[in-house]
Biopython code that builds the backbone (N, CA, C, O; Angstrom):
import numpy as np
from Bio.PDB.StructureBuilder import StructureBuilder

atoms = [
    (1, "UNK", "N", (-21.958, -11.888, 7.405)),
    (1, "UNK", "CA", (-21.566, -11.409, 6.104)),
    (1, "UNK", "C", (-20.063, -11.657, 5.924)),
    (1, "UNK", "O", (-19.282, -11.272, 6.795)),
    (2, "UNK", "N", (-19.654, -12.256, 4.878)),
    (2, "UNK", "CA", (-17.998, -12.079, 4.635)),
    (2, "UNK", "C", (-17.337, -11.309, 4.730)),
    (2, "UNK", "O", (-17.943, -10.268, 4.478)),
    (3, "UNK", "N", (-15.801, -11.024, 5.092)),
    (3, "UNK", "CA", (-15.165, -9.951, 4.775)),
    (3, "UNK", "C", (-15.469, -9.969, 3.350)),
    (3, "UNK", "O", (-15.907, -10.892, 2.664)),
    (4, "UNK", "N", (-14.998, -8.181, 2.876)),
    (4, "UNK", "CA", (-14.810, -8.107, 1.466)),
    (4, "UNK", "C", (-13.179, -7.923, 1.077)),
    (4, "UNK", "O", (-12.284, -7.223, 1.552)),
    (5, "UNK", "N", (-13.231, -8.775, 0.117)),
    (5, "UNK", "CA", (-11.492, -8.584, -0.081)),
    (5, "UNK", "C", (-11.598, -7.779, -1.399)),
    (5, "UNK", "O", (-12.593, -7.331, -1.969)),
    (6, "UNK", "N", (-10.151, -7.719, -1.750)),
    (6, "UNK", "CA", (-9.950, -7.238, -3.633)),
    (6, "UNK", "C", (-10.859, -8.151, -4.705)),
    (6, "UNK", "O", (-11.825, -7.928, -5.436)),
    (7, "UNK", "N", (-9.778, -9.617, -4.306)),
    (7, "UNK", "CA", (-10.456, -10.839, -5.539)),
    (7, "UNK", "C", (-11.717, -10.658, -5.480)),
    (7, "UNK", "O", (-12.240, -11.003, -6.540)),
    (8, "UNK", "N", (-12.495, -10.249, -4.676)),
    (8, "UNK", "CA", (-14.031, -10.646, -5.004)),
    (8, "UNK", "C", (-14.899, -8.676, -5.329)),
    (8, "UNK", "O", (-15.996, -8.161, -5.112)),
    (9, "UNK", "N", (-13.893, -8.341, -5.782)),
    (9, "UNK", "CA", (-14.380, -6.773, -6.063)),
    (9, "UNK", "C", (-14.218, -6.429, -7.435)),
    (9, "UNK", "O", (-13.066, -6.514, -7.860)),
    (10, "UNK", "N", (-15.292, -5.982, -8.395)),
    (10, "UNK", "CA", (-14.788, -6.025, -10.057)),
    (10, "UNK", "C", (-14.432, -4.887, -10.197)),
    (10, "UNK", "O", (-15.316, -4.040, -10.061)),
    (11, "UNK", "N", (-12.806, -4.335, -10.567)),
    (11, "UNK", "CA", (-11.943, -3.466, -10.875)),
    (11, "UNK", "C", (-12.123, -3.155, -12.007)),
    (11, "UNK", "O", (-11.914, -1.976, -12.293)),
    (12, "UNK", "N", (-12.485, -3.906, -12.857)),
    (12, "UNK", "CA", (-12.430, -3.779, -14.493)),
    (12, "UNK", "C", (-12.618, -2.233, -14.720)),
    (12, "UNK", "O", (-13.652, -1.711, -14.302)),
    (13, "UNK", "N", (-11.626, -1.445, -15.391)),
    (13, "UNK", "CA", (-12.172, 0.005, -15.876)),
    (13, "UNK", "C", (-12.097, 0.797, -14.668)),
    (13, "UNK", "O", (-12.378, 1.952, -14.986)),
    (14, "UNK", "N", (-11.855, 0.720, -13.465)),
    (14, "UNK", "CA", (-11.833, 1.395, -12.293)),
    (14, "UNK", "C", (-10.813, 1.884, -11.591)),
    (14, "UNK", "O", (-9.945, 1.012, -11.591)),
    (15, "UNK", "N", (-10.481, 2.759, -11.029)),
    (15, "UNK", "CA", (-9.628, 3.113, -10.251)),
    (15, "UNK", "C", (-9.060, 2.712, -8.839)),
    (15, "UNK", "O", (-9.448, 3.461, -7.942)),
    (16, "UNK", "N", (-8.674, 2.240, -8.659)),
    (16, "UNK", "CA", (-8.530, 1.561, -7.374)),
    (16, "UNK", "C", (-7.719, 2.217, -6.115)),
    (16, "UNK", "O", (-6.564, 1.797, -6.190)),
    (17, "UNK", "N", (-7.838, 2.898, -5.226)),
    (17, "UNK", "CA", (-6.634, 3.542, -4.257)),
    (17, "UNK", "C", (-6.570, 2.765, -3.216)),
    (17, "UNK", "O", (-7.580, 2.751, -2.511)),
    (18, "UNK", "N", (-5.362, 1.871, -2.789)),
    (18, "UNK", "CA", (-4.871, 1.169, -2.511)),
    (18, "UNK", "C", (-3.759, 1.430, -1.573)),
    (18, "UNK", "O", (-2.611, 1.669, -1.947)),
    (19, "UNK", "N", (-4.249, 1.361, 0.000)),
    (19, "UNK", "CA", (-2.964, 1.788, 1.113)),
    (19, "UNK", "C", (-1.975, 0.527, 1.261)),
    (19, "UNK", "O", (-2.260, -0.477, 1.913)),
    (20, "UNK", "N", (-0.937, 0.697, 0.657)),
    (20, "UNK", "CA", (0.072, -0.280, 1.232)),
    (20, "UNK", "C", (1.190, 0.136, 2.009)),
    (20, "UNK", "O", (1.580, 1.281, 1.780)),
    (21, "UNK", "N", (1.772, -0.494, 2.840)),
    (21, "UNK", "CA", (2.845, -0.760, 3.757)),
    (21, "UNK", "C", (4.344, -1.035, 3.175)),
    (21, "UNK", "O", (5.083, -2.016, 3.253)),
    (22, "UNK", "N", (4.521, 0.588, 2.391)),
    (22, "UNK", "CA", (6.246, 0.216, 2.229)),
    (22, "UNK", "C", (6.941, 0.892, 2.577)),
    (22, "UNK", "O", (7.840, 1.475, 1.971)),
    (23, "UNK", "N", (6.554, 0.938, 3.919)),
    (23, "UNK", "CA", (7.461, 1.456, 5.406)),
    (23, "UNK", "C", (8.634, 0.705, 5.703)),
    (23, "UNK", "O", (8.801, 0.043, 6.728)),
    (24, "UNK", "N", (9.423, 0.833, 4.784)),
    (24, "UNK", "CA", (10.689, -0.459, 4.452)),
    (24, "UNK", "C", (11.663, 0.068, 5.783)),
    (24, "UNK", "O", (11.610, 1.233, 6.177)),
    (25, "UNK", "N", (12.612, -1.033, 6.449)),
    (25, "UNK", "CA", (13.706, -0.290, 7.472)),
    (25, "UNK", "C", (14.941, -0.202, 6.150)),
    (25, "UNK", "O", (15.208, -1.024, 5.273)),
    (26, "UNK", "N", (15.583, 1.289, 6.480)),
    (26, "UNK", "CA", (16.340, 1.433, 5.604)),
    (26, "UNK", "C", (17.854, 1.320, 6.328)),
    (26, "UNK", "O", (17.895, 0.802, 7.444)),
    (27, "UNK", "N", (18.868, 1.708, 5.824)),
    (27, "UNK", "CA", (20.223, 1.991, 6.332)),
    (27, "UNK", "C", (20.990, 2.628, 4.763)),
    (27, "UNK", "O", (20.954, 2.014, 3.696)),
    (28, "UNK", "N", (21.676, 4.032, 4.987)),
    (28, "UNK", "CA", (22.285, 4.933, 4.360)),
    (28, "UNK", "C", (21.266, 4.298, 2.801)),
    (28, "UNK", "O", (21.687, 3.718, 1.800)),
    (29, "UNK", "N", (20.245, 4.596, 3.065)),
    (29, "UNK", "CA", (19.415, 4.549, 2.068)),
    (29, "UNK", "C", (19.435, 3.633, 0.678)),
    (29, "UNK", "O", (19.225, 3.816, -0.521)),
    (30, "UNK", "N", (19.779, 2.639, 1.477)),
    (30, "UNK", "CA", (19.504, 0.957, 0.925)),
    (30, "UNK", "C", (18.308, 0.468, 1.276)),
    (30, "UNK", "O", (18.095, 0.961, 2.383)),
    (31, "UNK", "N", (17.099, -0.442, 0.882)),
    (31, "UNK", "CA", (16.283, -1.080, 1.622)),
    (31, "UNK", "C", (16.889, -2.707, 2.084)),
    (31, "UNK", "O", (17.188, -3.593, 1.283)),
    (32, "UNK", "N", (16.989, -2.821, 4.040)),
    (32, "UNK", "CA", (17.494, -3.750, 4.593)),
    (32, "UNK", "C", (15.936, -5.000, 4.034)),
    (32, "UNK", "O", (16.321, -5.752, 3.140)),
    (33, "UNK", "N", (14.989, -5.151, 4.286)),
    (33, "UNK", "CA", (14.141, -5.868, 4.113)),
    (33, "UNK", "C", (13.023, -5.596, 3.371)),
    (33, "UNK", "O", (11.982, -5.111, 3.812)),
    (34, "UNK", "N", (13.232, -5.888, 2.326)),
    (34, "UNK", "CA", (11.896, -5.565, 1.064)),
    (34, "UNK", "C", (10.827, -6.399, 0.890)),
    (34, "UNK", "O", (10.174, -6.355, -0.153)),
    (35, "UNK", "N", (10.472, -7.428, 2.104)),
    (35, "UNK", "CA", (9.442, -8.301, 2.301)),
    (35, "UNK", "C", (7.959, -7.920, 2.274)),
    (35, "UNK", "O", (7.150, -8.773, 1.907)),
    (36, "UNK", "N", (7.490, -6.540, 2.686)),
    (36, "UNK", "CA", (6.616, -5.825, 2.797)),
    (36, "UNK", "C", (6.360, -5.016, 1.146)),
    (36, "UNK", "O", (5.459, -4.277, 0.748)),
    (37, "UNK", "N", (7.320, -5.436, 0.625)),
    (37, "UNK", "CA", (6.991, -4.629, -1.092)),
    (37, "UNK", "C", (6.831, -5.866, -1.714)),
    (37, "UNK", "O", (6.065, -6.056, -2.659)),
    (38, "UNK", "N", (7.623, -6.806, -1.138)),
    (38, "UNK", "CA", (7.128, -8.457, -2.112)),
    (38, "UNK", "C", (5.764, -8.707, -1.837)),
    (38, "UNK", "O", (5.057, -9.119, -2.757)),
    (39, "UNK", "N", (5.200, -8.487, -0.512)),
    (39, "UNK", "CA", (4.217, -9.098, 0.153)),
    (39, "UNK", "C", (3.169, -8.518, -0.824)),
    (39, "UNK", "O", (2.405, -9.304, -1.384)),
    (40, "UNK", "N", (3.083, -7.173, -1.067)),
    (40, "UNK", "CA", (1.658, -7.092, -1.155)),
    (40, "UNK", "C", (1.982, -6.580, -3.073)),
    (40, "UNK", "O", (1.481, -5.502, -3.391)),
    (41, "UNK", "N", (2.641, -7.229, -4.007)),
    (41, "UNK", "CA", (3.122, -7.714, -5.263)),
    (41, "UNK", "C", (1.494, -8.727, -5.593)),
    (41, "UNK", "O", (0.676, -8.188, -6.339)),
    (42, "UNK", "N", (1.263, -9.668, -5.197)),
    (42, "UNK", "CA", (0.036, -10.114, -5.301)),
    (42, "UNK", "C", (-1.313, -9.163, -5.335)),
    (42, "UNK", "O", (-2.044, -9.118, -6.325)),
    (43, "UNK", "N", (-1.389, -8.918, -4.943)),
    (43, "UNK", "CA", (-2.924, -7.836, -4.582)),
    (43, "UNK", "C", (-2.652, -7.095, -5.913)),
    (43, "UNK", "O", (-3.360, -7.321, -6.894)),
    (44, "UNK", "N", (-1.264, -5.896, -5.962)),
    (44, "UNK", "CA", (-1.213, -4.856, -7.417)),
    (44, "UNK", "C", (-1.417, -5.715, -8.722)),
    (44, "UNK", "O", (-2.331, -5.402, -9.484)),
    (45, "UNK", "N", (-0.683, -6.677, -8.980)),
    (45, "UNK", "CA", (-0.867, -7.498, -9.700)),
    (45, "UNK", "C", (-2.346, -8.103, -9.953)),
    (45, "UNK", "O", (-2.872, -8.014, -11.062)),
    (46, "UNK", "N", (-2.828, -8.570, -9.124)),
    (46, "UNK", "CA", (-4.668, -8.504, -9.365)),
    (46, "UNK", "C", (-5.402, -7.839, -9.961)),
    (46, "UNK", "O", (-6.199, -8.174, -10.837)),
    (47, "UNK", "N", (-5.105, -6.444, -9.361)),
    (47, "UNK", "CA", (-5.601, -5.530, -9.638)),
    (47, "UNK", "C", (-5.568, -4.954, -11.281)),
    (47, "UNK", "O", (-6.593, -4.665, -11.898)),
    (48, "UNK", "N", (-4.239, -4.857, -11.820)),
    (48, "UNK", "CA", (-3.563, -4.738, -12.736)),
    (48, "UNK", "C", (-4.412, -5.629, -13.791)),
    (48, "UNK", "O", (-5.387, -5.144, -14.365)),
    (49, "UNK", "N", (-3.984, -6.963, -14.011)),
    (49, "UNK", "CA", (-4.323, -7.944, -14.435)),
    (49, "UNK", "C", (-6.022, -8.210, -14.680)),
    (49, "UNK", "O", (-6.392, -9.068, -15.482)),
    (50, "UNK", "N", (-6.645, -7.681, -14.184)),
    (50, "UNK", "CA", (-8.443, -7.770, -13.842)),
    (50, "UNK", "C", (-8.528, -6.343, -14.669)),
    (50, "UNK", "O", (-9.618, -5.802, -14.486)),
    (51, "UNK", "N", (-7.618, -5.583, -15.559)),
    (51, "UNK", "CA", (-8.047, -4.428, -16.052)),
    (51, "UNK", "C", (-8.365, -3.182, -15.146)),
    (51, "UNK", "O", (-8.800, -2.110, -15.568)),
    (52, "UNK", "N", (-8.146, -3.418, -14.131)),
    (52, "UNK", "CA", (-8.610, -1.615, -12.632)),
    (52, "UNK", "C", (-7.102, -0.861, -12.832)),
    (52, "UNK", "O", (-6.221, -1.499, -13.409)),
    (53, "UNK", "N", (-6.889, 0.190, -12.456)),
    (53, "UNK", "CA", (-6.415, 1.315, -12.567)),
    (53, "UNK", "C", (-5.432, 1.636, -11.478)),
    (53, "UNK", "O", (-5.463, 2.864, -11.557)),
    (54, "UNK", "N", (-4.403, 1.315, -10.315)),
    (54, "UNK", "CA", (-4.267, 2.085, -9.465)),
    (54, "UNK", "C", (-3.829, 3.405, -9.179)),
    (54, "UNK", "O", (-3.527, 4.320, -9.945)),
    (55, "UNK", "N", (-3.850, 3.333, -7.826)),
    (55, "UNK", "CA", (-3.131, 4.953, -6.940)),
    (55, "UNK", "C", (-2.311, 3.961, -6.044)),
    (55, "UNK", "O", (-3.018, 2.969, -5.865)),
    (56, "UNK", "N", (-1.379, 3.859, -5.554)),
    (56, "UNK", "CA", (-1.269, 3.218, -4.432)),
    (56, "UNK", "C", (0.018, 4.545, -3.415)),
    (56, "UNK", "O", (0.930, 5.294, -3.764)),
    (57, "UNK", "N", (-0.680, 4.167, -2.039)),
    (57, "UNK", "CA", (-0.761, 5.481, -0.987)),
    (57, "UNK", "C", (0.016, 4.624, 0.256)),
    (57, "UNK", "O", (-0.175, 3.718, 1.067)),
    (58, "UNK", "N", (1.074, 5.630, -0.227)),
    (58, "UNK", "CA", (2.035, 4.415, 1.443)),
    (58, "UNK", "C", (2.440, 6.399, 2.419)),
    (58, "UNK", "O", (1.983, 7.540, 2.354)),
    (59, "UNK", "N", (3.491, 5.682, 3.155)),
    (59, "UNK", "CA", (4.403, 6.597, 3.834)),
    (59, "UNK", "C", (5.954, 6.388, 4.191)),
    (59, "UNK", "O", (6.205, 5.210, 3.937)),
    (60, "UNK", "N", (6.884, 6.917, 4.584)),
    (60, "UNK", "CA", (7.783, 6.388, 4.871)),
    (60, "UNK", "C", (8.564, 7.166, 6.110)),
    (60, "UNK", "O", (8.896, 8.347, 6.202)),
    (61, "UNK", "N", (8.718, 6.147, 6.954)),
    (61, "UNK", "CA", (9.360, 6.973, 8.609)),
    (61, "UNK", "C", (8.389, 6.956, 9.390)),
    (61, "UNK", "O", (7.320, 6.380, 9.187)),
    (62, "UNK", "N", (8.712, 7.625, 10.396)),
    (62, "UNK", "CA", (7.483, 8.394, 11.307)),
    (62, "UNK", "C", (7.442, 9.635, 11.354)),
    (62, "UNK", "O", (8.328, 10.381, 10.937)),
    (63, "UNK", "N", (6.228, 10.023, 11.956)),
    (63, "UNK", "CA", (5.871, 11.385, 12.219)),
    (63, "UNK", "C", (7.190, 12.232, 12.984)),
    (63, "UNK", "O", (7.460, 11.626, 14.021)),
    (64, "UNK", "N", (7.845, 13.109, 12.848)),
    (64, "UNK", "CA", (8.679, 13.863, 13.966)),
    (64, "UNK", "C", (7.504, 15.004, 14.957)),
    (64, "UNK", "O", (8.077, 15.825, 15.672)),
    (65, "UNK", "N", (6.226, 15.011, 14.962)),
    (65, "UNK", "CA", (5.787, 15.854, 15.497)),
    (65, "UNK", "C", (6.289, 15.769, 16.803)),
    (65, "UNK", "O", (7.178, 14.963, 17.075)),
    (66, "UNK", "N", (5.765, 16.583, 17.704)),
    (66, "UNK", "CA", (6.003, 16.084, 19.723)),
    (66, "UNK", "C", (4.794, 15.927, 19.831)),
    (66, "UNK", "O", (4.471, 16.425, 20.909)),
    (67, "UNK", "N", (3.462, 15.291, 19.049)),
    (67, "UNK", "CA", (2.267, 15.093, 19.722)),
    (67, "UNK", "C", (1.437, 16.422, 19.521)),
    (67, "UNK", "O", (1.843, 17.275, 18.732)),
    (68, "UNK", "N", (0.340, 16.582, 20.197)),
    (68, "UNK", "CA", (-1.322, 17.791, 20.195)),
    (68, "UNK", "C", (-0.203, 19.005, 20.046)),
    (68, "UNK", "O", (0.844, 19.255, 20.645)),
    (69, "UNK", "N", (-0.681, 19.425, 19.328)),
    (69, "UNK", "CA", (-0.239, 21.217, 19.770)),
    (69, "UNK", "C", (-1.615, 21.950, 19.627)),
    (69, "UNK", "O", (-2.250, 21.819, 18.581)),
    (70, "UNK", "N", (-1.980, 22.538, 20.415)),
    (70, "UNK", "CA", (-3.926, 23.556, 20.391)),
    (70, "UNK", "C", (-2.857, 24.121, 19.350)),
    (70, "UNK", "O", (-2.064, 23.179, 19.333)),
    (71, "UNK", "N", (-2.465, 24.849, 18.680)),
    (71, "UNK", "CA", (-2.251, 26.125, 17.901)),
    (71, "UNK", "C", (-2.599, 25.515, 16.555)),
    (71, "UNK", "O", (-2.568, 26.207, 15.537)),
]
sb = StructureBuilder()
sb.init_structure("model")
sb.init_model(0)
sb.init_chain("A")
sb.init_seg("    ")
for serial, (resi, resn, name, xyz) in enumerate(atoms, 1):
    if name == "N":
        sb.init_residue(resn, " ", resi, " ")
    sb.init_atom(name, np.array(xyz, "f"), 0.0, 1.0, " ", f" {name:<3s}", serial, name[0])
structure = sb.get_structure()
């Protein structure tokens, strides 16, 4: 069976939630490399363009936890 990608999924009228990667490296809160927000500019744009709806669901940093806590 093929992968399933976006292009071959009909958005028209739909909502789309959409995890992207703009886990940018920053410095005094400039973005050093915005390649990862260019990169995936294609896909929203699809989406957009085909009439679908988004959400799009990133993060930024890492976790500060220390790992499991039982509590």
């Amino acid at each position: 069976m093929p992968k399933q990608t976006i292009d071959r999924i009909d958005v028209a009228g739909k909502r789309v939630l959409m995890r992207v990667d703009f886990n940018v490296p920053l410095s005094g809160g400039e973005i050093d490399d915005d390649r990862r927000i260019r990169l995936s500019t294609p896909s929203i744009r699809s989406v957009l363009e085909r009439g679908g709806r988004l959400v799009l669901m990133s993060h930024l940093g890492r976790p500060k936890g220390k790992g499991y806590e039982e509590e």
